[in-house]
RODO-2510 file (C-alpha; in nm, 4 decimals, decimal comma):
residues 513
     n   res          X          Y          Z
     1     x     7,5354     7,6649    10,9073
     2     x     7,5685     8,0058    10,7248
     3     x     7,7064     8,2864    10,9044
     4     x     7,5206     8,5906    10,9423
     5     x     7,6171     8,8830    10,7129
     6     x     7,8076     9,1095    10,8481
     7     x     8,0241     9,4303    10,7011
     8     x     8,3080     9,6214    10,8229
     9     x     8,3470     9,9690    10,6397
    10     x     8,7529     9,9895    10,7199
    11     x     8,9374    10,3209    10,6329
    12     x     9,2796    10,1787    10,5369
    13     x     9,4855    10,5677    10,6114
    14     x     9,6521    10,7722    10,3271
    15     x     9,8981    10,4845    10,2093
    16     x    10,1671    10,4289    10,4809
    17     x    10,0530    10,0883    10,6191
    18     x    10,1597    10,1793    10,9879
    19     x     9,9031    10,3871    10,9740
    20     x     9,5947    10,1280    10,9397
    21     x     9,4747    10,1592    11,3066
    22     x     9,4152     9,8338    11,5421
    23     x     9,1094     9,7733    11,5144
    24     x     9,1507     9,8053    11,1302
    25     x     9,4104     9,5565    11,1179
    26     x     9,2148     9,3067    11,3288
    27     x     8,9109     9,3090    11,0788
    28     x     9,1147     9,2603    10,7951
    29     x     9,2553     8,9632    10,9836
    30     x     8,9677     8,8241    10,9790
    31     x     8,7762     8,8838    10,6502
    32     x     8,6865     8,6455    10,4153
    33     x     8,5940     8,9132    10,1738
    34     x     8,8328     9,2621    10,1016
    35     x     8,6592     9,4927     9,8112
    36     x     8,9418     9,7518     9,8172
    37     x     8,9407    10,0916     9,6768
    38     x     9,2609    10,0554     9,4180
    39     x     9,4510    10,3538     9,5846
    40     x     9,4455    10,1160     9,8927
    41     x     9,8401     9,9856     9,9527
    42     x     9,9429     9,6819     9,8574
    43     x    10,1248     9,6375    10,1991
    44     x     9,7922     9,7118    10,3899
    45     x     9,5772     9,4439    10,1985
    46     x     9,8878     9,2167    10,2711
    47     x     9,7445     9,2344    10,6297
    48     x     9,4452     8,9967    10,4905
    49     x     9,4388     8,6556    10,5513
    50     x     9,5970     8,4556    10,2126
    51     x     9,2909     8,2870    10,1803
    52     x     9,0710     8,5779    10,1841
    53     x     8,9174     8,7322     9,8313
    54     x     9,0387     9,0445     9,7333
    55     x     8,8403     9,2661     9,4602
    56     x     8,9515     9,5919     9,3513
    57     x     8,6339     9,8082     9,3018
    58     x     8,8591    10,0871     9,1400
    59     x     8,9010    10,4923     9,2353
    60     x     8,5874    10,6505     9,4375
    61     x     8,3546    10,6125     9,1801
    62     x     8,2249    10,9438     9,0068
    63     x     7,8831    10,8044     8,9106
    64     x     7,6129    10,6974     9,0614
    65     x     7,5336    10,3518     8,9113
    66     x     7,9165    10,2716     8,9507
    67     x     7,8669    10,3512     9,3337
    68     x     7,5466    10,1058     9,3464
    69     x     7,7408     9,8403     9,1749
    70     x     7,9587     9,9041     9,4657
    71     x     7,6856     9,9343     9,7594
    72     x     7,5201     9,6096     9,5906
    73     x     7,8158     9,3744     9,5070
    74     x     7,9119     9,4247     9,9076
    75     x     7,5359     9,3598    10,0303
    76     x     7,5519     9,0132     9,8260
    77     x     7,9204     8,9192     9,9634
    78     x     7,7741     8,9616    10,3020
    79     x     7,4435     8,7540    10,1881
    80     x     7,6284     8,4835    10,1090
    81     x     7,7401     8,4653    10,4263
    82     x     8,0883     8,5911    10,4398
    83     x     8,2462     8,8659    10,6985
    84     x     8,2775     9,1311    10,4681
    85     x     8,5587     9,3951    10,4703
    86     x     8,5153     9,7219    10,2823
    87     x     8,8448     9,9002    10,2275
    88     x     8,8604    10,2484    10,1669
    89     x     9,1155    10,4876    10,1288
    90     x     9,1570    10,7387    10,3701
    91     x     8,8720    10,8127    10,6213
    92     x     8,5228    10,6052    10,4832
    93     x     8,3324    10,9092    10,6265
    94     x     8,5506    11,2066    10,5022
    95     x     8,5270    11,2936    10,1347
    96     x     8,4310    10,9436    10,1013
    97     x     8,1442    10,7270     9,9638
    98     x     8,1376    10,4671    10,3331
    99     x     7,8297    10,7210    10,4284
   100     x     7,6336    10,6132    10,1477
   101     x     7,7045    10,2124    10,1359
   102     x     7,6518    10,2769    10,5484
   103     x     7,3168    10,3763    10,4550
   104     x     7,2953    10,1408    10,1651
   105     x     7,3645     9,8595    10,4393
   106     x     7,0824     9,9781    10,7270
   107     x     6,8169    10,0165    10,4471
   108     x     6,8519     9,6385    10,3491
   109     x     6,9247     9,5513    10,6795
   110     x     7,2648     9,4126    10,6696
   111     x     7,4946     9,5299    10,9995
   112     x     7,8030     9,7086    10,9914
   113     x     8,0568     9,8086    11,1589
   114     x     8,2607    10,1554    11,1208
   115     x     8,6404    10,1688    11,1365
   116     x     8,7771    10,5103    11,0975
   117     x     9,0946    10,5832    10,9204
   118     x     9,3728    10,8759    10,9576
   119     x     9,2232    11,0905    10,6579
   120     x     9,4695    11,1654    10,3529
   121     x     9,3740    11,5640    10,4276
   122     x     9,5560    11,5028    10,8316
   123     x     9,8178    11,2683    10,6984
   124     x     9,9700    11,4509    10,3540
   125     x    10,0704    11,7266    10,5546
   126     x    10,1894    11,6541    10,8708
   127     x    10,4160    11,4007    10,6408
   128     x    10,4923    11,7181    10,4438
   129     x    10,6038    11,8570    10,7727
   130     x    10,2855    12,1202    10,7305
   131     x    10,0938    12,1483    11,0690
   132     x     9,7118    12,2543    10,9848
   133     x     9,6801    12,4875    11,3078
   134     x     9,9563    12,7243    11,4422
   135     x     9,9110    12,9683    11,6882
   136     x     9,8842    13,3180    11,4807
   137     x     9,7952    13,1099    11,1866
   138     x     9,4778    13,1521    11,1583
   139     x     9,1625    12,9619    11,3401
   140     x     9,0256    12,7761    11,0560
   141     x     9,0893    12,4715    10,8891
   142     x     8,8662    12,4393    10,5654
   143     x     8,8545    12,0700    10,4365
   144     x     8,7354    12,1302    10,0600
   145     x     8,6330    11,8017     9,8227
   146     x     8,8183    11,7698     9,4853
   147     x     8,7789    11,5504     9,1812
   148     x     9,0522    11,3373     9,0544
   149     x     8,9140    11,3818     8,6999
   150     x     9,0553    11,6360     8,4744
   151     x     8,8381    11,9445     8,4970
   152     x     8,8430    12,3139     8,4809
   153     x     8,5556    12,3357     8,7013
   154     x     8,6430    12,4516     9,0693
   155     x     8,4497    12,2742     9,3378
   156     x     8,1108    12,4344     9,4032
   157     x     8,1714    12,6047     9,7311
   158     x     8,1263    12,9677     9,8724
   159     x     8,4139    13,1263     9,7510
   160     x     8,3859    13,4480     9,9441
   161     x     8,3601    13,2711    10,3171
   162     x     8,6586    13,0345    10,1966
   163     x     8,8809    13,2385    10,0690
   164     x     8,7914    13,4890    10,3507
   165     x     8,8519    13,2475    10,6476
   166     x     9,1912    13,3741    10,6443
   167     x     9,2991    12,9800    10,8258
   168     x     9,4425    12,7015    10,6017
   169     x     9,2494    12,5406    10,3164
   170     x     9,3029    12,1351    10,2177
   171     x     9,2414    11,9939     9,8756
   172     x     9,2721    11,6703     9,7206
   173     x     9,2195    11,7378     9,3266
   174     x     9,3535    11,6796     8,9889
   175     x     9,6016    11,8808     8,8083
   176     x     9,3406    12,0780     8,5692
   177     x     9,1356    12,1775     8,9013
   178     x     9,4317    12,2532     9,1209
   179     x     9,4409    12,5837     8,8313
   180     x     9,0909    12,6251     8,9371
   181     x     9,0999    12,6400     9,3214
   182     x     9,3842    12,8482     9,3198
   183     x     9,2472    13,0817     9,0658
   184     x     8,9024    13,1088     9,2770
   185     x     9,0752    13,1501     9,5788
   186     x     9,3103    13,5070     9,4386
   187     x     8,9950    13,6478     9,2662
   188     x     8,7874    13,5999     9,6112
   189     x     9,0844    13,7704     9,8171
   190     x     9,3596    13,5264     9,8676
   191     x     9,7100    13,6513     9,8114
   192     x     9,9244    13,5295     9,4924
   193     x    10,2215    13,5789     9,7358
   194     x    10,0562    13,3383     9,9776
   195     x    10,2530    13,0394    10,0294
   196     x    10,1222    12,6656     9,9166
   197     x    10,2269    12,3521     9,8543
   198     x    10,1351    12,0213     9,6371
   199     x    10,1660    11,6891     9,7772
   200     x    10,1917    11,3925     9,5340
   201     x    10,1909    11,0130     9,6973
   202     x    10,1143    11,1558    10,0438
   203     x    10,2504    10,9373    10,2952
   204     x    10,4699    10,7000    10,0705
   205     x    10,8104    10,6486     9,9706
   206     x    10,6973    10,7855     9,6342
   207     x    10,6066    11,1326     9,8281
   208     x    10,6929    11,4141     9,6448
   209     x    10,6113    11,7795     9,7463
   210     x    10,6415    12,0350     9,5543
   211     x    10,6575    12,4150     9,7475
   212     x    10,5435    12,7259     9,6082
   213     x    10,2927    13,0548     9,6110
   214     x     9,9183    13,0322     9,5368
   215     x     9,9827    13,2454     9,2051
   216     x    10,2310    13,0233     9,0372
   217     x    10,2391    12,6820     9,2236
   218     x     9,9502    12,5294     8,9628
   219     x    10,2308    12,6001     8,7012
   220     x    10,4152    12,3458     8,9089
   221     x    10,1823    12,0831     8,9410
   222     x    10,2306    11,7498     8,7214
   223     x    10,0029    11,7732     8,4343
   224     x     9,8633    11,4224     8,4620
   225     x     9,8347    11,3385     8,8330
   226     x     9,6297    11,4314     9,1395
   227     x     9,7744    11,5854     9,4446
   228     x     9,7282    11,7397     9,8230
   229     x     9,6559    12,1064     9,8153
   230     x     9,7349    12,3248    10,0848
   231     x     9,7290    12,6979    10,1152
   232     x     9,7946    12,9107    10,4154
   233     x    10,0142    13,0901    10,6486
   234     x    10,1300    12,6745    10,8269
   235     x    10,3070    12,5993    10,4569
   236     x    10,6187    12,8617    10,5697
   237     x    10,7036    12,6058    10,8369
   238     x    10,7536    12,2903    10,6122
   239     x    11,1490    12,4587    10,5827
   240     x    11,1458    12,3956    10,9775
   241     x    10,9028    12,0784    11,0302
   242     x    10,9902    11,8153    10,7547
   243     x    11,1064    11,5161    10,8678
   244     x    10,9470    11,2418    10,6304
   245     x    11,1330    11,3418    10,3110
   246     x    11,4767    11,4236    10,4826
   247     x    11,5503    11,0662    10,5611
   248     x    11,8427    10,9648    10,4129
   249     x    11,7288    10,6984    10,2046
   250     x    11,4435    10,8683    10,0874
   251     x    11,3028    10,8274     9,7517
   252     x    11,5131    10,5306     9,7392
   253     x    11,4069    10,2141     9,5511
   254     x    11,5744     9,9028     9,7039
   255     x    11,5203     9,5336     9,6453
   256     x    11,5479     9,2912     9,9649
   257     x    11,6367     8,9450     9,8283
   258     x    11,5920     8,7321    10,1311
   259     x    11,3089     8,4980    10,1723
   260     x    10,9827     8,6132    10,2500
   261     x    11,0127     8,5195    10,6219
   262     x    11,3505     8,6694    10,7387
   263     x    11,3397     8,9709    10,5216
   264     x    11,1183     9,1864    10,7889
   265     x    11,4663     9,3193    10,9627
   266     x    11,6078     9,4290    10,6739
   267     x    11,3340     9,6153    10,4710
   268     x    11,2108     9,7588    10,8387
   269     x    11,5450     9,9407    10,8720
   270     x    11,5230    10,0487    10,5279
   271     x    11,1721    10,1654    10,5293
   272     x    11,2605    10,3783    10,8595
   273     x    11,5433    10,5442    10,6640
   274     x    11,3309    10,6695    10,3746
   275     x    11,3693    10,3754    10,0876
   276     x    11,1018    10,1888     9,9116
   277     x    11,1424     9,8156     9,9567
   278     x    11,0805     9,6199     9,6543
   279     x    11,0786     9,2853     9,7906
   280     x    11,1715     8,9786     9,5795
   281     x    11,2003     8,7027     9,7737
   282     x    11,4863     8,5104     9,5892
   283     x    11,4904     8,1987     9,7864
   284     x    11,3197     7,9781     9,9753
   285     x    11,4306     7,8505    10,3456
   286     x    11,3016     7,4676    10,3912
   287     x    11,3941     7,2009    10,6461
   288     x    11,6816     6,9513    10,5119
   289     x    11,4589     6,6710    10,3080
   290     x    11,5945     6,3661    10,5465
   291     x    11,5784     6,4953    10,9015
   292     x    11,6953     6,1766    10,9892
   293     x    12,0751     6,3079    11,0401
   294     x    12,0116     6,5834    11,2271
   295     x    11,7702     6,4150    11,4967
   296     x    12,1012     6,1822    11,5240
   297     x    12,3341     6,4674    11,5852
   298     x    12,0837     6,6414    11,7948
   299     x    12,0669     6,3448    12,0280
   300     x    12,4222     6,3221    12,0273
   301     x    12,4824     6,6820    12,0719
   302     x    12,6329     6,6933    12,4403
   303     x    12,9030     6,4511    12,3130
   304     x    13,0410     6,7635    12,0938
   305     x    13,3160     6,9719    12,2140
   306     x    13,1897     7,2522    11,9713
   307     x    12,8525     7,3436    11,7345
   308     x    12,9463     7,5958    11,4947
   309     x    12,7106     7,7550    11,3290
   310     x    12,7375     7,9866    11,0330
   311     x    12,4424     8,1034    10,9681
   312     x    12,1178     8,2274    11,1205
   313     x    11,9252     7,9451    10,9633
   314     x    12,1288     7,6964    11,0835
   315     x    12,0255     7,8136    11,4556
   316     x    11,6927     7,8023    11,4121
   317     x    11,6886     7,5293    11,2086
   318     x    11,9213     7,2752    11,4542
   319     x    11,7566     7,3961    11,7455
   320     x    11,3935     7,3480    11,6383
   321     x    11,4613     6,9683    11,5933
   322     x    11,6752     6,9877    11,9009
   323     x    11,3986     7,1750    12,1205
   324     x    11,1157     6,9103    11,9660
   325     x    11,3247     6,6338    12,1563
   326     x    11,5275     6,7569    12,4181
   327     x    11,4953     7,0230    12,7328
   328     x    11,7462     7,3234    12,6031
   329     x    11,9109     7,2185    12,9848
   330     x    12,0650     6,9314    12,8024
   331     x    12,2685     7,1608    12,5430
   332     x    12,5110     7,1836    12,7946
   333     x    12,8915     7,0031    12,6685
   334     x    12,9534     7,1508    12,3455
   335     x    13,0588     7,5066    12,3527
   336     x    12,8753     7,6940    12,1074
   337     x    13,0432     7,9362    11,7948
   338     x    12,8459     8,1665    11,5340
   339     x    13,0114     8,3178    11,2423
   340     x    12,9347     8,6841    11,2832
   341     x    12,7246     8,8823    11,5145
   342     x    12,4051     8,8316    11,3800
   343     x    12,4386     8,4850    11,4207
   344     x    12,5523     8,5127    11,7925
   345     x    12,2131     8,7328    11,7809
   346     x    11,9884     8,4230    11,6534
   347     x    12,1340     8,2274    11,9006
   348     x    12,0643     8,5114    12,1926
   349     x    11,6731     8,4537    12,1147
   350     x    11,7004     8,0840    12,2849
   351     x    11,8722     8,2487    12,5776
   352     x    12,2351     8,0668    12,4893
   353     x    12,5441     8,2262    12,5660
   354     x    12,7986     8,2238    12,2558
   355     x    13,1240     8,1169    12,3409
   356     x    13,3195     8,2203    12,0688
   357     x    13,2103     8,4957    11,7613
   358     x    13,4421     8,4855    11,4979
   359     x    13,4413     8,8191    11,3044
   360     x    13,5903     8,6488    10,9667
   361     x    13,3287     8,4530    10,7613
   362     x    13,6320     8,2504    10,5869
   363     x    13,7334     7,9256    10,7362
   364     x    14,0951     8,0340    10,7923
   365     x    14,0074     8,3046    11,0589
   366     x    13,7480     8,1022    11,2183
   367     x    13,9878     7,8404    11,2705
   368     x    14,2428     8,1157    11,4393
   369     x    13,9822     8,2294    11,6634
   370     x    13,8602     7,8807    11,7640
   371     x    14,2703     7,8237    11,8211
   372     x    14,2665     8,1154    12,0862
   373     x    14,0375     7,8561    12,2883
   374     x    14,2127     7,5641    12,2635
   375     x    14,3758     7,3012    12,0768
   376     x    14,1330     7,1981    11,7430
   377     x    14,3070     6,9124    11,6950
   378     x    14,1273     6,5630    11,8434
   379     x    13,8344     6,8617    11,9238
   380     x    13,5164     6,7116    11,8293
   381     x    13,3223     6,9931    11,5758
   382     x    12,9209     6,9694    11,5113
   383     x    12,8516     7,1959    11,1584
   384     x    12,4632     7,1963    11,1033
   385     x    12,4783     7,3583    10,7446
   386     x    12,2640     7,4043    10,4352
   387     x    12,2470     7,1314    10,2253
   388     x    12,3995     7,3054     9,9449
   389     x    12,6858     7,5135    10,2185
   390     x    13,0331     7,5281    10,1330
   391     x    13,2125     7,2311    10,3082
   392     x    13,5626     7,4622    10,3062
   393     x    13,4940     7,4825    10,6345
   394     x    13,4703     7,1071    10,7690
   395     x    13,7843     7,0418    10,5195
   396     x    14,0015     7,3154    10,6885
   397     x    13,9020     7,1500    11,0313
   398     x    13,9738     6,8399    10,9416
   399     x    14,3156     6,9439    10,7974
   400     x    14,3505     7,0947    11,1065
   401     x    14,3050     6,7442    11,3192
   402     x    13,9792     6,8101    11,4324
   403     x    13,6687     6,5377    11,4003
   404     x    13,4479     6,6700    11,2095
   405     x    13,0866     6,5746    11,1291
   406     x    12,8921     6,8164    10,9191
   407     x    12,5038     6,7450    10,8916
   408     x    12,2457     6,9228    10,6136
   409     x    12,0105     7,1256    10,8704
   410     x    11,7900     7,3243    10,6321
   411     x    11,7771     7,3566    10,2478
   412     x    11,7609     7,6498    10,0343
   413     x    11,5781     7,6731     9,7214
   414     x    11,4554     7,9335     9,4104
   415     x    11,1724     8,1864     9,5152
   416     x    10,8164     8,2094     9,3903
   417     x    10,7926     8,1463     9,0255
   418     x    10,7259     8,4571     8,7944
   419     x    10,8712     8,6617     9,1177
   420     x    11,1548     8,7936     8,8671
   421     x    10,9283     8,9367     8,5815
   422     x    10,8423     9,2564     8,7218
   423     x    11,2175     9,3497     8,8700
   424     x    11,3893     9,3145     8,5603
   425     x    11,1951     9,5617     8,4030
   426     x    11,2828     9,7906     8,6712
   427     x    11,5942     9,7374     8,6572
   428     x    11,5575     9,7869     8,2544
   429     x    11,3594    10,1256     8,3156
   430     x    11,6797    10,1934     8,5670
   431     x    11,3873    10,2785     8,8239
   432     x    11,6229    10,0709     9,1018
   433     x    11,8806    10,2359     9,3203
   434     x    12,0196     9,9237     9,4938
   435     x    11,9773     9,5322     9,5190
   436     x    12,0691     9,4073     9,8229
   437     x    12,2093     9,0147     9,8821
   438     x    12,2334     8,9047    10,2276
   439     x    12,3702     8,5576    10,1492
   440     x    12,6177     8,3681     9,8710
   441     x    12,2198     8,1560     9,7805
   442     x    12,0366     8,5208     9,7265
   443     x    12,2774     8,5769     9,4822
   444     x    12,2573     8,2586     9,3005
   445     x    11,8722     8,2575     9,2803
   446     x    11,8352     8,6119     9,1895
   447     x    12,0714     8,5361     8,8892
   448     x    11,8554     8,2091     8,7852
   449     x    11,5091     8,4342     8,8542
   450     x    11,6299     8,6914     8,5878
   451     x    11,8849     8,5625     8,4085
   452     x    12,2754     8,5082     8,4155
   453     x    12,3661     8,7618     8,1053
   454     x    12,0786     8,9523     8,2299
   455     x    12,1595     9,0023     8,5455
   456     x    12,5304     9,1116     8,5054
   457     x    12,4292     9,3479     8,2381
   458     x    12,1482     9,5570     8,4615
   459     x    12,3400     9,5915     8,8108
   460     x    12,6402     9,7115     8,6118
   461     x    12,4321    10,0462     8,6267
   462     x    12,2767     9,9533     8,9907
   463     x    12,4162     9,9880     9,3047
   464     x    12,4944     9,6313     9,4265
   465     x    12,4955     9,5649     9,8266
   466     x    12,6642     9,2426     9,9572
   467     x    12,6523     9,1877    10,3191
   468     x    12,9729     9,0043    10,3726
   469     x    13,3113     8,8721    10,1243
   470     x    13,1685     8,5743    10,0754
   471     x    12,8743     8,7092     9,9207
   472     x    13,0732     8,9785     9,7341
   473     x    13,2712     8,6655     9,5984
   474     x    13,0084     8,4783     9,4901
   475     x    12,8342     8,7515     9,3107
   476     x    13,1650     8,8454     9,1300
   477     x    13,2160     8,4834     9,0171
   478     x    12,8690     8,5907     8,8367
   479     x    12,9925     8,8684     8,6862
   480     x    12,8495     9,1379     8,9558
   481     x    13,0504     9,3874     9,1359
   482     x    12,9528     9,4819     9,5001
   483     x    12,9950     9,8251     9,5258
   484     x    12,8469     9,8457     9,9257
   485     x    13,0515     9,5828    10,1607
   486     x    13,0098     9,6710    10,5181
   487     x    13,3246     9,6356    10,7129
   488     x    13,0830     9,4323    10,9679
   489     x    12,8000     9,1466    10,8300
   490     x    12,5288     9,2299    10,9749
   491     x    12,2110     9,3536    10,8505
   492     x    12,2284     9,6898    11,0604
   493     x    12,5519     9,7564    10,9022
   494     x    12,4411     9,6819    10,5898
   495     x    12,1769     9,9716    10,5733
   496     x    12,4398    10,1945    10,7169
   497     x    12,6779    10,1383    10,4634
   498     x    12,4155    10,2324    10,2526
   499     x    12,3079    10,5383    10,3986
   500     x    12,6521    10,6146    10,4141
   501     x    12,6951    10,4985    10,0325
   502     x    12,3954    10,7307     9,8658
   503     x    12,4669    11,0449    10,1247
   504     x    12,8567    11,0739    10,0152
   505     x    12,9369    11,3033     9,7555
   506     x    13,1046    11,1082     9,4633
   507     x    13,1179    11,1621     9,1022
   508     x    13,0794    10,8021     9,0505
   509     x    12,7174    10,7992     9,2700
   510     x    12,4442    10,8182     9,0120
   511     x    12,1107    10,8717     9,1675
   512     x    11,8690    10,6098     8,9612
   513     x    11,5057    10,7172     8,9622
***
């Protein structure tokens, strides 16, 4: 049976995807259909199912007939029975064309639904660090409608009541007519001496403002690219009220190799420090290809003195089979060792207390911490590993006396095909501060995904972030130097080191934008 048609008119914010609102992110959750203004963030139509169509309808379309195409190409998704998003950037009912397909909609009776968004003209400068209103700056706010095209024309407004609100005036306009508005505005009674600023990217890690007086700031502007516009007494505070672009990774491009799934903690703690993740996923995480092993050990497990595990994935990965035949209660001989903290940290999510956290991720300080707990020798040692790990470990043990029985628990394989094309030319066009590897396999793939002589070549001019030796080691073997090795592996640190890395004066710390 064919579902009724239905539309949601979604504003998607000004380009920071936190900013999508609940109910936004709900809809989009649930549309078959997203027709997407193309200023609309990649990360914010990444909230869409997979399965769901996308179409990119392009900028807010200066024509009429382009807009009908618009207004008509949504009326027939939803006619053909689909639940219909319509993305817009911004607020659909501020500056916007969502009133018109709104109406568009009711007149060929199609229902909707209207999600507002945080508009670009609220967001750009409170990101800025500009407040709109101030006490003794004025009672106004004047919200005036640009065009991206290139234009000498000024917007047809009253000139005299704008420029003689004496408040703060918002414009989103292209280069050309940023001249114009700021020329209206002195010969209608604005100060030149007036302070203003341009805001380029609002909202992203690409955000660039650019401070100034209403006189000479259009000098300023880029000569090819649309910005924010505001004028008014509020601008002087930006000096006291940034906060967005005085992160300390800010402006940062940095590339998170880990799969898709796990990479959320790392590029998070980037993102909140100011960089611009560029994922590529350079591996994939899969369950071993015969389970058959590790069901054995797992039913076996209580007959262990010890499970080491050295690795995140290797904790999730052992105790999902474990968990899909056994209570957790019945984990209760072996005691249980992680390489590292964030491994001890994996294991805190299933409510198990580590026994033993060996700092050193090389087998001959994890056997002289497991020594401070006991004899190894005749111990009894479970290792779920990758099926490609390094078996240094089990061979040290078993030098050591110990009974060793190492079993594959998950497998790690290349990333997404073609997911390499677009880094290496950022890496070519030196647009990429820092690559980050969190593991000795990131490495490895990222090398095959671009290129062995390839890859050494570019991050000789990129900063290169390796989370622990091991990974430093392997990515030297390839011919890559590690410049950032935090004294502790752990993803946290990692981004510190960083921060610490980019914010140190040092002749040898090029800034690559």
């Amino acid at each position: 049976m064919q579902k009724p048609p239905f539309v949601y008119i979604v504003g998607a914010g000004p380009g920071d995807p936190s900013l999508l609102t609940l109910r936004g992110r709900e809809c989009l959750a649930s549309a078959d259909v997203v027709l997407h203004d193309h200023q609309v963030s990649a990360a914010v139509l990444r909230q869409a199912r997979e399965t769901a169509e996308r179409i990119d309808v392009g900028a807010a379309a200066p024509k009429a007939l382009d807009q009908d195409a618009i207004s008509f190409l949504v009326a027939d998704k939803a006619r053909e029975g689909k639940l219909v998003v319509r993305l817009k950037w911004g607020d659909p009912f501020v500056f916007d064309s969502g009133g018109k397909e709104a109406i568009f909609l009711h007149e060929q009776g199609i229902p909707f639904e209207v999600v507002p968004g945080i508009p670009v003209a609220i967001a750009g400068p409170a990101y800025a660090g500009v407040p709109l209103t101030y006490p003794e700056a004025g009672d106004a706010v004047i919200l005036i409608r640009g065009n991206e095209a290139q234009t000498d024309e000024p917007p047809r407004v009253n000139w005299t009541h704008v420029a003689g609100s004496g408040g703060t005036i918002v414009c989103y306009a292209g280069a050309r007519q940023i001249g114009a508005i700021t020329r209206a505005l002195q010969t209608h009674g604005r100060s030149g001496e007036e302070a203003a600023v341009l805001i380029y990217h609002p909202t992203t890690a690409g955000q660039q403002t650019i401070d100034g007086t209403l006189e000479k700031i259009a000098e300023r502007a880029y000569p090819d690219r649309p910005a924010l516009l505001v004028v008014g007494a509020v601008v002087a505070l930006r000096n006291h009220l940034r906060w967005f672009d005085s992160r300390p990774l800010f402006g940062r491009r940095v590339v998170v190799t880990r799969a898709r799934e796990q990479a959320g903690q790392l590029a998070e703690a980037l993102e909140e420090r100011g960089a611009e993740v560029i994922a590529v996923p350079a591996i994939r995480i899969l369950p071993a290809a015969d389970a058959a092993p590790l069901d054995d050990a797992c039913d076996r497990a209580e007959m262990f003195d010890w499970v080491v595990f050295t690795s995140a994935n290797a904790v999730h990965h052992f105790l999902g089979r474990f968990l899909a035949r056994h209570d957790i209660r019945e984990l209760k001989g072996p005691r249980l060792c992680t390489v590292g903290p964030g491994t001890a940290a994996a294991l805190g999510t299933y409510h198990l207390r580590v026994d033993l956290v060996a700092s050193s991720y090389r087998s001959e300080g994890l056997i002289e911490a497991l020594l401070g707990h006991g004899p190894v020798a005749g111990a009894r040692f479970l290792l779920p590993r990758s099926e490609i790990g390094r078996e240094l470990l089990a061979e040290e043990l078993r030098e050591a006396g110990a009974l060793v029985e190492d079993v594959a628990a998950y497998t790690t394989v290349g990333g997404e095909e073609g997911s390499g094309q677009d880094i290496y030319r950022m890496l070519l066009d030196r647009r990429i501060d820092a690559v980050t590897f969190t593991s000795a396999s990131t490495v490895r793939h990222f090398v095959d995904l671009i290129g062995a002589d390839q890859a050494a070549d570019l991050l000789r001019t990129t900063t290169v972030a390796a989370i622990g030796p091991v990974t430093a080691d392997t990515a030297a073997q390839l011919g890559i130097t590690a410049t950032v090795v935090p004294a502790e592996f752990t993803v946290a640190a990692l981004v510190d080191a960083l921060v610490d890395f980019f914010n140190t004066p040092s002749p040898s710390v090029t800034a690559l934008r």
